[in-house]
MDTraj code that builds the backbone (N, CA, C; nanometers):
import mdtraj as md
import numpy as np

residues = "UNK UNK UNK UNK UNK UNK UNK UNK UNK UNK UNK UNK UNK UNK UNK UNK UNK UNK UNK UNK UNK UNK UNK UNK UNK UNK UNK UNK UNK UNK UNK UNK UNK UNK UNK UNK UNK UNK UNK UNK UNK UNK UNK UNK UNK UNK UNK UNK UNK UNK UNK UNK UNK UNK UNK UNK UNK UNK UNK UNK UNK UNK UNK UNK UNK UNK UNK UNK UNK UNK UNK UNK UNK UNK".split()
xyz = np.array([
    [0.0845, -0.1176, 0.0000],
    [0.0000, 0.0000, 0.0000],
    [0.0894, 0.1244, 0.0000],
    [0.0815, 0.2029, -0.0995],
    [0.1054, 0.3609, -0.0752],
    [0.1066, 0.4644, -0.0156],
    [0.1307, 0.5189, 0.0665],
    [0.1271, 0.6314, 0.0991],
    [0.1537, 0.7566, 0.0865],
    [0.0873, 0.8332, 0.1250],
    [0.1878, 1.0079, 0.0756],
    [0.2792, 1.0042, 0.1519],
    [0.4067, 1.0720, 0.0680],
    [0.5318, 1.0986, 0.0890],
    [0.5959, 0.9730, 0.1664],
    [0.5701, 0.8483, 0.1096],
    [0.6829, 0.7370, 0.1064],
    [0.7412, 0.6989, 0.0466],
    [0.8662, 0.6127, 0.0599],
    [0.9298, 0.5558, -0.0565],
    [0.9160, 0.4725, -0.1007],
    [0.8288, 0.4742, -0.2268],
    [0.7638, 0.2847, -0.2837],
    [0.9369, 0.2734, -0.3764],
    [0.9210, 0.1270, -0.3422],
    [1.0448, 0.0961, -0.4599],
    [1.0248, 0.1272, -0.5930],
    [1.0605, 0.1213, -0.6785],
    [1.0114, 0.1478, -0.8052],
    [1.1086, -0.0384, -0.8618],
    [1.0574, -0.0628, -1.0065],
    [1.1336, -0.2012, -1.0106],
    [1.2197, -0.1315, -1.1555],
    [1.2803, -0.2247, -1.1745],
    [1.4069, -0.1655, -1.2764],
    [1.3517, -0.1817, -1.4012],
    [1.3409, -0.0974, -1.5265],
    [1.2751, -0.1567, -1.6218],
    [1.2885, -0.2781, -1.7446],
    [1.2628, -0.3647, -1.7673],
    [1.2764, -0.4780, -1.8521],
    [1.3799, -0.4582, -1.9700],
    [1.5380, -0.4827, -1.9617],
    [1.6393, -0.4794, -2.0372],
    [1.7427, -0.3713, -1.9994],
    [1.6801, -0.3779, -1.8402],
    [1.7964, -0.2353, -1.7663],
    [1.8308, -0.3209, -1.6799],
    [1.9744, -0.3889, -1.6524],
    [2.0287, -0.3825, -1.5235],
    [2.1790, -0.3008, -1.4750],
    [2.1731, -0.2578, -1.3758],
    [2.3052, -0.1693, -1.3280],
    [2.3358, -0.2649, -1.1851],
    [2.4862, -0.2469, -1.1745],
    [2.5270, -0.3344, -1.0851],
    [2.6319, -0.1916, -1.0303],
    [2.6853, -0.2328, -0.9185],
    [2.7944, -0.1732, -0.8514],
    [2.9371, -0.2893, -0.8435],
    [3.0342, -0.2298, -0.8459],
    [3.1464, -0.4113, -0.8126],
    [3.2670, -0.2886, -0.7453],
    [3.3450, -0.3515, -0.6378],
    [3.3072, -0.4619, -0.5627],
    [3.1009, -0.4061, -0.5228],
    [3.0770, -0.5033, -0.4830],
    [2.9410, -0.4597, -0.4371],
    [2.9055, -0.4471, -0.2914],
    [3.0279, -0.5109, -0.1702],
    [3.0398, -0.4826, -0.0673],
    [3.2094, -0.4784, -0.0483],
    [3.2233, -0.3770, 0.0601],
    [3.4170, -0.3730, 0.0942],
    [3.3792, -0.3073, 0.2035],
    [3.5564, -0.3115, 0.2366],
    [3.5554, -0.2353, 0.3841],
    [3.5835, -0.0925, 0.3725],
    [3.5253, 0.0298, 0.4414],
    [3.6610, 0.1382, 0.3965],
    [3.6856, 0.1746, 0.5230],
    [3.7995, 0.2607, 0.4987],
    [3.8182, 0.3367, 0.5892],
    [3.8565, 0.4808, 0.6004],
    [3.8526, 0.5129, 0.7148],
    [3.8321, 0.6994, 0.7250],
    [3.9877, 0.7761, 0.6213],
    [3.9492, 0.8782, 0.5845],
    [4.0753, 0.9327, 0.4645],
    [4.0636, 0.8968, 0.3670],
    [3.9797, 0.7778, 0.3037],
    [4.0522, 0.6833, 0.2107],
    [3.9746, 0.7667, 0.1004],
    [4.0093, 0.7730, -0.0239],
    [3.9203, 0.7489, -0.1620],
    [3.9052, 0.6169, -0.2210],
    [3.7901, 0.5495, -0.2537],
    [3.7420, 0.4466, -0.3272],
    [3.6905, 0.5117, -0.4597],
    [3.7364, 0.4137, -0.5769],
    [3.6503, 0.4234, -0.7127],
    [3.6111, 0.3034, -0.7022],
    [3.4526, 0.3095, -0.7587],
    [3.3611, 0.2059, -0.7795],
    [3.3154, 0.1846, -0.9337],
    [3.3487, 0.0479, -1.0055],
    [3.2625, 0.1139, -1.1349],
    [3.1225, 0.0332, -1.1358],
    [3.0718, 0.1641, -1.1973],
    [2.8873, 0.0742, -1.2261],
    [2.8586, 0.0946, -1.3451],
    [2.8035, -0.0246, -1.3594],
    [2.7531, -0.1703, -1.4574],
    [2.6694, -0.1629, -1.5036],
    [2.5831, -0.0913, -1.6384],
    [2.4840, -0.0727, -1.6938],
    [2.4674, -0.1641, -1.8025],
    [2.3783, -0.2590, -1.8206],
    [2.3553, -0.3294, -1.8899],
    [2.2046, -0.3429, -1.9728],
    [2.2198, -0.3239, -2.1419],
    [2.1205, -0.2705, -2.1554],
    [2.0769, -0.4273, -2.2759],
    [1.9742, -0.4413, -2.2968],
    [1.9374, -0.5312, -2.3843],
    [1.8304, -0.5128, -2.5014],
    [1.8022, -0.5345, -2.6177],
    [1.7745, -0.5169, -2.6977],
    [1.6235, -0.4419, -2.6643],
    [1.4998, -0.4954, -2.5515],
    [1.3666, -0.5315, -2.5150],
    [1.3900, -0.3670, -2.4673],
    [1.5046, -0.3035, -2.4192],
    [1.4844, -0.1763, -2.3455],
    [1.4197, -0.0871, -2.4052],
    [1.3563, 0.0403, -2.3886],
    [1.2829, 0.0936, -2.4685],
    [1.3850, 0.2524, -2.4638],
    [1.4128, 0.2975, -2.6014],
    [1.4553, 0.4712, -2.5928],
    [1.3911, 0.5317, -2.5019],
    [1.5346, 0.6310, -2.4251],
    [1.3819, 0.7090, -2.3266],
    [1.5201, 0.7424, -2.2365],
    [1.5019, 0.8087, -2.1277],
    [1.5596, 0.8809, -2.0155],
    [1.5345, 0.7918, -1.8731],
    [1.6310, 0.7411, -1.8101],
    [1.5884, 0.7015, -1.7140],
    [1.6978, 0.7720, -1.5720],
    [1.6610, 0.7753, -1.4629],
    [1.6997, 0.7864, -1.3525],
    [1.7396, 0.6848, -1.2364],
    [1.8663, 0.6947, -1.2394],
    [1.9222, 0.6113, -1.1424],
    [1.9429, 0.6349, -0.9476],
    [1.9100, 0.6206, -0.8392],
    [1.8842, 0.6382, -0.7061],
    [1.9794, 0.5558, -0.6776],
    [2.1300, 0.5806, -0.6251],
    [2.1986, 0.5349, -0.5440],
    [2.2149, 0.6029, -0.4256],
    [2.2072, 0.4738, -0.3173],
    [2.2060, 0.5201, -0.2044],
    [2.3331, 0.4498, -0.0776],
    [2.3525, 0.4971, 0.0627],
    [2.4716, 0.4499, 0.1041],
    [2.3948, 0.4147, 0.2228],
    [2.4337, 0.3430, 0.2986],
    [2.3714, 0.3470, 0.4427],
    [2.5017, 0.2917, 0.5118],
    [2.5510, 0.3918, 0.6615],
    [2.6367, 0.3210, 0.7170],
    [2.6177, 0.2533, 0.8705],
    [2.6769, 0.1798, 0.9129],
    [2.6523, 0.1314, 1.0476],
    [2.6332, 0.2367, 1.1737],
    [2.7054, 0.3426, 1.1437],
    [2.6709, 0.4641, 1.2468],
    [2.5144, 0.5558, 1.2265],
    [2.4617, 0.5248, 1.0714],
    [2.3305, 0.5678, 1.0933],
    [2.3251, 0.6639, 1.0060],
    [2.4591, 0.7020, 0.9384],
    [2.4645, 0.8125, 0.8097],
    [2.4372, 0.7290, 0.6850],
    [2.3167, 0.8228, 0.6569],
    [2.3035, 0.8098, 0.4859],
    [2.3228, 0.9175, 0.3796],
    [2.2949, 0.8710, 0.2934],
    [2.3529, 0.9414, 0.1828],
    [2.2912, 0.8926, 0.0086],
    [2.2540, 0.9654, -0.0454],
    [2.2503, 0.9256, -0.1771],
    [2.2813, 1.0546, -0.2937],
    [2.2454, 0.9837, -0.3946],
    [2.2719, 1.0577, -0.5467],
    [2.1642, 1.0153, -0.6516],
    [2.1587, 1.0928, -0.7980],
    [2.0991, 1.0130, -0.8852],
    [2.1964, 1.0289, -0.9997],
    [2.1706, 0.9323, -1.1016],
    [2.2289, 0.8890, -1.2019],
    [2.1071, 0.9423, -1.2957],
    [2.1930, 0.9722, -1.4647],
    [2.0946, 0.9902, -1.5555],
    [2.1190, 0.9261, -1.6841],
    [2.0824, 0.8566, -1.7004],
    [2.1134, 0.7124, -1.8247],
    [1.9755, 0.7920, -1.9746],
    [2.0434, 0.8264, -2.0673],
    [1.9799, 0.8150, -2.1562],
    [1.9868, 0.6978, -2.2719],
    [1.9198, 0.6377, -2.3334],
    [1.9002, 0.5127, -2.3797],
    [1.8555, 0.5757, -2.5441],
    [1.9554, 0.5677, -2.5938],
    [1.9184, 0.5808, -2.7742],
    [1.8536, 0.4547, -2.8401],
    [1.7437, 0.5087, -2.9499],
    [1.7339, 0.3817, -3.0142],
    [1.7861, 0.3519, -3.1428],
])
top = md.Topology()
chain = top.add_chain()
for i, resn in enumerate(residues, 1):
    res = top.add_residue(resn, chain, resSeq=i)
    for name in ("N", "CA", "C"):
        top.add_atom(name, md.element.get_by_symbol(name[0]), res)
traj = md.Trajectory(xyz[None], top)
């Protein structure tokens, strides 16, 4: 069920998958990490603009996110 102002998942659309790798690690404080992410597109995808929601969650309770913007030519 829905509500106002919640976060429904949304599902990924049919010939879109994006991955993160590593997809879990350790870090630590100072450090810089590069991550690469994994867009994988398949024939069924449809042209169009889509939006990507990455998000972080850490054990102390800080979050964090971003969005991504994938345009898809046909």
């Amino acid at each position: 069920m829905s509500q106002e102002y919640a976060e429904d998942e949304l599902l990924m659309p049919d010939g879109l998958t994006v991955s993160v790798e590593p997809s879990s690690f350790t870090a630590y404080p100072n450090a810089i990490y590069q991550l690469a992410i994994i867009l994988e597109t398949a024939a069924e995808l449809a042209p169009g603009v889509y939006f990507l929601r990455f998000e972080q969650h850490l054990e102390q309770g800080f979050s964090s996110g971003g969005w991504i913007t994938v345009t898809v030519e046909g």
